[in-house]
C-alpha positions as CSV (number, residue, x, y, z in Angstrom):
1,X,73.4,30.8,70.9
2,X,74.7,31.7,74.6
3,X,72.6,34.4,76.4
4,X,75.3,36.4,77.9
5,X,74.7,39.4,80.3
6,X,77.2,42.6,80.6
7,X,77.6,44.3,83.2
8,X,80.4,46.3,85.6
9,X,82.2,44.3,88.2
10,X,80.0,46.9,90.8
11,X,77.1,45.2,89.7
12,X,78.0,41.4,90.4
13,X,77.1,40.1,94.0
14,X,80.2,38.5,96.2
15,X,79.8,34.4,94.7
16,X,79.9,35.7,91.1
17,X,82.5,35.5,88.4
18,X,82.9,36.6,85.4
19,X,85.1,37.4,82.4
20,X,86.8,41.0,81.7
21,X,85.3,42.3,78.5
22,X,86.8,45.4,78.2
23,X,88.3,48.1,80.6
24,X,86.8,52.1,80.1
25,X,90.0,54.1,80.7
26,X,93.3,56.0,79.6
27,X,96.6,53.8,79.2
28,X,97.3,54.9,82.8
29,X,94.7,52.8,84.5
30,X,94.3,50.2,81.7
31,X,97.9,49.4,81.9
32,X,97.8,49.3,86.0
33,X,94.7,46.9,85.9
34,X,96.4,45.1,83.6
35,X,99.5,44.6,85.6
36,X,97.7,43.0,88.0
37,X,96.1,40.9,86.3
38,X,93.2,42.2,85.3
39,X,93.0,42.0,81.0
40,X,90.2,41.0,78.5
41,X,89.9,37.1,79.1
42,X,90.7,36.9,82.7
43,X,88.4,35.4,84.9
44,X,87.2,37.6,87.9
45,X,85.3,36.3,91.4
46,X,84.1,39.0,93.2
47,X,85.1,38.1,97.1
48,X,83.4,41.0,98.6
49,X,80.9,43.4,96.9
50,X,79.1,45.7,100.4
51,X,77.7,48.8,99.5
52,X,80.1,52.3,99.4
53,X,83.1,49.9,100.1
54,X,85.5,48.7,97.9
55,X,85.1,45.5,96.0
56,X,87.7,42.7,96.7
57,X,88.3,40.5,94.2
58,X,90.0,37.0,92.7
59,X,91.6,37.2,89.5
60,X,94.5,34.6,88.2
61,X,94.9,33.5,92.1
62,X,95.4,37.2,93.5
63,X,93.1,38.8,95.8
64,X,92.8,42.8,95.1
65,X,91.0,45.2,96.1
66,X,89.2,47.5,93.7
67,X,87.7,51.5,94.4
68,X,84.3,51.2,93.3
69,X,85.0,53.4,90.7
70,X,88.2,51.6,89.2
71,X,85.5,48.5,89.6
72,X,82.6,50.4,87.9
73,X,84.6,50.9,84.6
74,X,85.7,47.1,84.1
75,X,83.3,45.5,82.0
76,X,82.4,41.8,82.2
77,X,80.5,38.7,80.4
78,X,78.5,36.5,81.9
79,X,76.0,33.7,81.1
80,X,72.5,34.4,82.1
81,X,72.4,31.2,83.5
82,X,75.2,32.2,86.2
């Protein structure tokens, strides 16, 4: 059995990846997350993660930038061991 930690994309340090669980919003933002990229299953590397700025991000070869809030309601899996 895998040990698998959730967590918002805030909460990951700039090295760490992950895999989108689920996104918390309306069909607006789910749908403009999900046009770039960003869907259950993807794979996410957080570039940059400094306090009160926004989160830059790899996801499917794409760099974006994410508000902290657009980044604190994307949920993501990873292994402890990560």
């Amino acid at each position: 059995m895998k040990d698998i930690m959730k967590k918002t994309l805030t909460e990951l340090p700039a090295g760490g990846h992950a895999w989108v669980e689920t996104i918390d919003g309306g069909p607006n933002i789910i749908g403009r997350l999900a046009s770039m990229g960003l869907a259950p299953g993807a794979k996410v590397t957080i570039v940059q993660n400094f306090p009160k700025s926004p989160l830059i991000i790899n996801v499917r070869y794409t760099f974006i930038a994410l508000s902290r809030y657009e980044a604190g309601r994307i949920y993501v899996e990873r292994k402890k061991s990560e």
